[in-house]
N, C-alpha and C positions, 0 to 999 in steps of 0.2 A: 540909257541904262548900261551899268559896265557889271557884265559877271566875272570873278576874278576868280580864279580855281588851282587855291593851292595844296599844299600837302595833304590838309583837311577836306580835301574839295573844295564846295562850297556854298555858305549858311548865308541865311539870310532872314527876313522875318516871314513868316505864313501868311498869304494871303495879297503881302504886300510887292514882294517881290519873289517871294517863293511860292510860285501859283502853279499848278498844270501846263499851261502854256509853254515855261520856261523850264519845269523839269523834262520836257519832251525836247525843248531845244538843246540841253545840254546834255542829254542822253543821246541825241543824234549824233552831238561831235565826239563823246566818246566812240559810239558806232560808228563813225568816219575812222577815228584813229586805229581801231580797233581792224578796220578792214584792212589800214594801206599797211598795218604793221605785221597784223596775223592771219588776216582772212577770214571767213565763215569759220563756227565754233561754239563751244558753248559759256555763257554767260552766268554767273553766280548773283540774285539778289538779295540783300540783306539790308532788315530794317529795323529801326528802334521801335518803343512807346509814343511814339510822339503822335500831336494829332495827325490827322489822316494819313496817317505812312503808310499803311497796307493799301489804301488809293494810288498815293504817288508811287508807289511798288508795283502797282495793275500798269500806270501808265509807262515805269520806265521797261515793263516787259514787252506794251505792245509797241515801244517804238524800236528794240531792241529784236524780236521778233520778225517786225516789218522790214528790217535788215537784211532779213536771214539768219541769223544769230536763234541757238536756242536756248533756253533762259530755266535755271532751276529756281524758282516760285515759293517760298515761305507762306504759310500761313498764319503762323504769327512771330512775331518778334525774332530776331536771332541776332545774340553780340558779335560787335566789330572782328572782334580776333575768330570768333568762330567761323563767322563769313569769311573772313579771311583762311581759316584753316581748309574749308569745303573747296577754294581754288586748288587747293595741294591734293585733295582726296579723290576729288572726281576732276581732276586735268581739266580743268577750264582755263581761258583766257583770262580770265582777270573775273574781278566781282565790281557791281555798282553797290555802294552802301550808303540809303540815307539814316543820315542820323546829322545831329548840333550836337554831340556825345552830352558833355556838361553845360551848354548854355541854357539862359531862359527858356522857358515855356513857348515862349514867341516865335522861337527860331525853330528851322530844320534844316538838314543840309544834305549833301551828294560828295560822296567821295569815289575813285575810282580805285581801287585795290589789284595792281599789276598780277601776273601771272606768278611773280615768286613769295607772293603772299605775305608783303609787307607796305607799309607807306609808297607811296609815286614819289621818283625823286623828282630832280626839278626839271629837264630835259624831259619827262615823262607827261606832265604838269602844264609848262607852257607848251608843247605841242597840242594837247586839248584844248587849251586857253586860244589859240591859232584857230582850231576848228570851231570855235565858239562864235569868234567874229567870221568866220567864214558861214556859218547857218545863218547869224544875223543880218549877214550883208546880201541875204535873198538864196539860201540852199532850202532846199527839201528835207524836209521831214516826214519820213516813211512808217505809219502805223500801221498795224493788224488788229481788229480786235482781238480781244484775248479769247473767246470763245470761239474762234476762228483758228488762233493760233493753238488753243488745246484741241484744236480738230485736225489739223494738223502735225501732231506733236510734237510743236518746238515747245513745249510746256512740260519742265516736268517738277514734280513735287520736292520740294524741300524740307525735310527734318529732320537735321544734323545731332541732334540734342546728344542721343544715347549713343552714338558714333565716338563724338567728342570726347564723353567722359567717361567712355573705354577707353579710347586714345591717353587722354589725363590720366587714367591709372597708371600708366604706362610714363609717365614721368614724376610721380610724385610717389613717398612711400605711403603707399596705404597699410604697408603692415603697420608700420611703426604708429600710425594714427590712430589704428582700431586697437592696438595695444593700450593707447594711454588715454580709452575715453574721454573723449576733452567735451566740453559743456562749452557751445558758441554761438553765439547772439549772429546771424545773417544779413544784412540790408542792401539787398537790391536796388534802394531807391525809386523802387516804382519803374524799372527801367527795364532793358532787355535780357539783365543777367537772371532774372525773376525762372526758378525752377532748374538753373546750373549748379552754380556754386551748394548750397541748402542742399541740393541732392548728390552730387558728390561726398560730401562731409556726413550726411546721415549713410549712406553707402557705406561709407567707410569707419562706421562704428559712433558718429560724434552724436551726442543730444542736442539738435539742432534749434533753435528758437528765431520764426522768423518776423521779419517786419516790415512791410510795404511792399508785400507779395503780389501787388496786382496791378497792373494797369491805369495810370493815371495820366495825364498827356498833362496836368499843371504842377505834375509831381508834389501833391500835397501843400503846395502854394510857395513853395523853392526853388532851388535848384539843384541838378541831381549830381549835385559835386561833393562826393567823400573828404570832405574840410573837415575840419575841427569845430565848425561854425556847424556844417550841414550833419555831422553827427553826436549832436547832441543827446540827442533821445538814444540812440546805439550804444552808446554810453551810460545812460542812465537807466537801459535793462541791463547792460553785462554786469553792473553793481548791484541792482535788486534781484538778479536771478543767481548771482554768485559764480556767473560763467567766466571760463577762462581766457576768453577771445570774445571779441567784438569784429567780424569782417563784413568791409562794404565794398559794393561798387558803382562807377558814374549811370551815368544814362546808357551808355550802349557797352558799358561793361568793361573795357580797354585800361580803364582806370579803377586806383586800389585805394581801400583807406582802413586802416588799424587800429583799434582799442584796446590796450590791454586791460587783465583783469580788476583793477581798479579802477577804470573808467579814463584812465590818460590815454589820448590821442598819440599817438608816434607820429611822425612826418613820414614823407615817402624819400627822404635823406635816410632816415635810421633804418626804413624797412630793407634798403638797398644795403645796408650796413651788415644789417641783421643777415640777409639771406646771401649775400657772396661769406661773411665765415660758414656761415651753414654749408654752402655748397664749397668749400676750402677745409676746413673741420672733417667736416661727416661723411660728403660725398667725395674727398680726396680729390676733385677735379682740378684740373691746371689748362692753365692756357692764358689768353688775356683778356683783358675785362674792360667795356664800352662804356664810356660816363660821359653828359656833356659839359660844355664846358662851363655849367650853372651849377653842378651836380657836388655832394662833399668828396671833399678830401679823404676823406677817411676810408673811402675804398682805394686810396693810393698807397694810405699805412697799411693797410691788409693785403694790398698786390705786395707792393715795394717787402713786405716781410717776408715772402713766397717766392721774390725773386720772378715775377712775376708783371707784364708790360700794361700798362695804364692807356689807352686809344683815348683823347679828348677829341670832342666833335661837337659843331656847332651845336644851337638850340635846336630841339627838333628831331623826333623818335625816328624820322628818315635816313640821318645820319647814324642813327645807333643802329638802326636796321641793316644800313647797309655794312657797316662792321660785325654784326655778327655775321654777314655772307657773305664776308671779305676774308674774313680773320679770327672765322671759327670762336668766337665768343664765348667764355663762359657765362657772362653774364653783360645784357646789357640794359643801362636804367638811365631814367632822368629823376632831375626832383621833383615835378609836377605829377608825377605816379605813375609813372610808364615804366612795364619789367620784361624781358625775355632772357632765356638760357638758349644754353650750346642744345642742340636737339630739338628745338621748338620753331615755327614760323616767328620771322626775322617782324613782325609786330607784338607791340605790347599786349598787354593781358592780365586783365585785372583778374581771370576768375585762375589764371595757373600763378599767379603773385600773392595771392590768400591763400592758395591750396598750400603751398611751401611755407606759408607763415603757420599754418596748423602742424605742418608736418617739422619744421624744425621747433615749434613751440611742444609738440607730444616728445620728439628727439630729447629735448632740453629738460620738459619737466616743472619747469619752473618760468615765471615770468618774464616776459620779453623784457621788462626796464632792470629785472637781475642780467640778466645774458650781456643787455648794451652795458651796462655799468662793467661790469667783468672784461670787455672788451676796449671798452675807455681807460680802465687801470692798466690792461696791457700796452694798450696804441696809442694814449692819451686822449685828450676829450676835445671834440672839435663842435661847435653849435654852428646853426646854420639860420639865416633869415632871408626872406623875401620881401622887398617894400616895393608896392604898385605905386610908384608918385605921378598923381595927376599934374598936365603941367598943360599950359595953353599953347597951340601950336607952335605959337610964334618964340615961346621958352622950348621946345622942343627941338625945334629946327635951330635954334639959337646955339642948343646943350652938345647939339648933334657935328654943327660946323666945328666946334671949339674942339672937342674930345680927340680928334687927330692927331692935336698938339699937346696936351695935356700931359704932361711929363714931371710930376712930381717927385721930390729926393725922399718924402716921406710923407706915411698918411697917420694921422693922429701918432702922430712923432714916433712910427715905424720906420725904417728906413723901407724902401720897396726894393727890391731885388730882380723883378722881372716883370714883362708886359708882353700883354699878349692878344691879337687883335682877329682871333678865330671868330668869334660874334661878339658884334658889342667890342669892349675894351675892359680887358683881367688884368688889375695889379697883384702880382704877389708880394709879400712881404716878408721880412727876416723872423716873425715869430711865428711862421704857417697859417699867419692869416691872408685871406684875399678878400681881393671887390672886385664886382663885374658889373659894371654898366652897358644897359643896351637896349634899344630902345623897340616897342610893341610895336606890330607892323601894320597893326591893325585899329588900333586907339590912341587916345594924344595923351597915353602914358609913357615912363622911362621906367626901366625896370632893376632895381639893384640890390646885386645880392651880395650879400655878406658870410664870412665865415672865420670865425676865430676861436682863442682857447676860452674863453669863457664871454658871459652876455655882458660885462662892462666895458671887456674890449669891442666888443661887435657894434656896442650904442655909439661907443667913440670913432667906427669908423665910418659910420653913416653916418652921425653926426658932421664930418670933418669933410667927408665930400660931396655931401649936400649944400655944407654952407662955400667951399673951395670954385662949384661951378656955378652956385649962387643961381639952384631949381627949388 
């Protein structure tokens, strides 16, 4: 058995590989890394919906505890970022967070959340991965019970909730929200953002309507991913209740999904669109703005207009993370739904990336697909896609050798103009279209995105290099 532990930690299916056993071995090695980096301290736990996570929460306190380590305890649910926020609030070492955020039902996962309360980068990562094989190849594993350990008080209670979304006042405008009454449809997804975001917004003046308020560990027989697919029903109250927003978030909350008032889904391309003008426009902020290297364009015509530096970084919220505590960020996003500002811990956040969709949506008045329209007639109109192509290893590994050389003079009879081999491999092109190929590190997918002035150049250019590497 290989456990491999990366940015995400790491998931696995319940029962089958994610068993007790193994959550205490790999709670150990972060308790290893943990001592020879920091020493004795206190520990942050945080968990999803998932099945038995407030169990495997018991057990990574008493092995974390048996350390010496003392551990702040949830009793129920608390989101990724907010766990994440609680290292910054009470000076802890770092947090253990399980959660699988948006996979199946099946999965759960362990993630390790460093002391500056954002993603592990990779030196962070593989040194737990070292300790991992080092517990497996015959170290100790040091438990306490937990009623031992609250007799001792390395135990102490966690519930961040109301902390937080004081804190959250404190970066979003609530006047301006409770000004313009907004009518907003909630969906938690049955996950850990359940009683945040819904009470923030009614806090703040909105008539809230909520949906899958409560605890489900099969999330309703889905998955708890803010897609366009998994918000269907969110969509189809914000149109029968006549609300002006539709906001959602994944399984452990870190992630955002948008509906506007007429039940159209926005991407997390346009949401990132939408809310760097907002915080450019309204909040007058300047500085420079973290996109990776999957992410639109279009926040480069909104920097580049401002005069203003563009940071591309690999796939993966670790890299934007670490740009916003590099280089002071106003704003950093991917397209898979991941948001953070200048003033917030360097992780995403789905429940402060809807609070900002409310608040430049009350700012604005009017519909997010007026606001994007209005800003495509200034910056012009960029569409953006993502195609998962399943491919058999042996065409993967195949697509993967070849791509090094791959030097085309033109992609559906664009000339290309630049290349760029930050992750994956990015052509640009002479008409501000691009493609990025690159492949899942985790499945026998290849992943290609697209983005051009309109949707018949965009079929043309995944058409063209689809059939080009012949996947």
């Amino acid at each position: 058995m290989t456990i491999k532990f990366g940015t995400d930690g790491w998931r696995a299916i319940i029962a089958e590989e994610f068993t007790f056993a193994n959550v205490r071995l790999v709670t150990q090695a972060v308790a290893n890394y943990l001592q020879g980096e920091k020493g004795p301290g206190e520990v942050v736990i945080g968990y999803d919906n998932r099945f038995l996570a407030p169990e495997f929460a018991a057990a990574v306190a008493e092995v974390l505890t048996g350390n010496g380590f003392t551990v702040y305890l949830p009793s129920r649910a608390v989101p990724t970022p907010v766990t994440a926020w609680a290292i910054k609030k009470y000076g802890a070492l770092g947090a253990l967070m399980l959660t699988a955020s948006h996979n199946p039902p099946a999965y759960s996962g362990l993630k390790f959340i460093p002391d500056y309360a954002g993603p592990a980068v990779p030196a962070i990562t593989e040194a737990i991965e070292k300790e991992i094989t080092a517990v497996m190849e015959g170290g100790t594993i040091k438990r306490l019970e937990l009623a031992e350990a609250r007799q001792r008080g390395l135990v102490k209670e966690l519930d961040p909730r109301e902390a937080y979304l004081e804190y959250l006042q404190g970066l979003v405008d609530v006047a301006a929200i409770k000004q313009a009454r907004l009518k907003i449809v909630v969906d938690p997804l049955y996950g850990a953002g359940i009683d945040y975001l819904d009470e923030f917004l009614q806090r703040a003046g909105c008539q809230v309507h909520t949906l899958h308020n409560y605890r489900d560990p099969l999330f309703g027989g889905s998955l708890p991913d803010p897609s366009a697919r998994g918000l269907s029903e969110l969509a189809w109250q914000v149109r029968e209740t006549g609300a002006d927003l539709g906001l959602a978030l994944d399984g452990d909350a870190d992630r955002f999904g948008v509906v506007d008032r007429d039940g159209t889904y926005l991407t997390a391309n346009e949401i990132l669109y939408l809310v760097l003008a907002h915080l450019l426009f309204h909040r007058q902020y300047r500085g420079p703005v973290a996109r990776t290297v999957a992410t639109t364009h279009n926040l480069d015509r909104l920097a580049a207009a401002h005069g203003l530096k563009v940071i591309e970084t690999p796939v993966g919220f670790k890299y934007i993370g670490e740009a916003l505590r590099k280089h002071d960020c106003i704003l950093g996003g991917e397209e898979s739904g991941g948001l953070s500002i200048r003033g917030h811990i360097p992780e995403k956040d789905g429940i402060l990336a809807t609070a900002l969709v409310a608040e430049l949506r009350a700012v604005q008045g009017r519909s997010l697909k007026s606001i994007l329209a209005d800003l495509q007639e200034r910056h012009g109109r960029l569409v953006s896609r993502r195609l998962d192509l399943k491919v058999a290893p042996d065409v993967k590994a195949r697509v993967l050798k070849e791509l090094p050389d791959f030097t085309p003079a033109k992609i559906a009879g664009v000339p290309v103009t630049g290349r760029l081999a930050v992750d994956g491999v990015k052509f640009l092109l002479a008409d501000s279209s691009w493609v990025l190929l690159r492949p899942s590190g985790t499945e026998p997918l290849l992943r290609l995105y697209v983005e051009a002035p309109g949707d018949e150049r965009l079929h043309l250019l995944q058409k063209d290099i689809i059939s080009a590497l012949k996947i």
